[in-house]
C-alpha angles and dihedrals in degrees: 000000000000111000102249087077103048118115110274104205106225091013093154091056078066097059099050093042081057104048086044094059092037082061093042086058096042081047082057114039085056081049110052098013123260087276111109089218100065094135088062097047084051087060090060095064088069089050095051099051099050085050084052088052102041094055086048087058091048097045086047094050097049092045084058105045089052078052102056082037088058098042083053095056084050097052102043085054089060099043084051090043101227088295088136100139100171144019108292111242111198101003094287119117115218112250 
């Protein structure tokens, strides 16, 4: 009689040990997604948020600085009372 048929003692311990590791790889494979690599897919979030945050400085600090460029001009207009008679060349007002 060829092995495979011989009794197993326990055999239907097997079996639960198995479908309970099968369950343990479908949990977590919801879980982590089906890649093997998921630990490496798990190191991009990090990435993605400081890239999140680092475009939300920039934009910030350009906003800003058109801002403070703005509030120059502005500036400037009052201190020279509106006497702006022609176009400005180089950034320098006639006066």
């Amino acid at each position: 009689m060829p092995e495979a048929f011989h009794y197993t003692p326990n055999a239907e311990q097997y079996v639960l040990q198995a479908d309970a590791l099968r369950r343990r790889q479908l949990r977590a494979a919801i879980l982590y997604g089906s890649s093997r690599y998921w630990r490496r897919r798990q190191a991009v979030w990090p990435a993605v948020v400081g890239g999140i945050i680092l475009i939300a400085l920039i934009c910030g600090g350009i906003a800003v600085h058109a801002a403070f460029e703005k509030q120059q001009q502005i500036n400037e207009e009052r201190r020279d009372g509106g006497r702006q008679t022609g176009p400005v060349f180089g950034g320098q007002a006639e006066r």
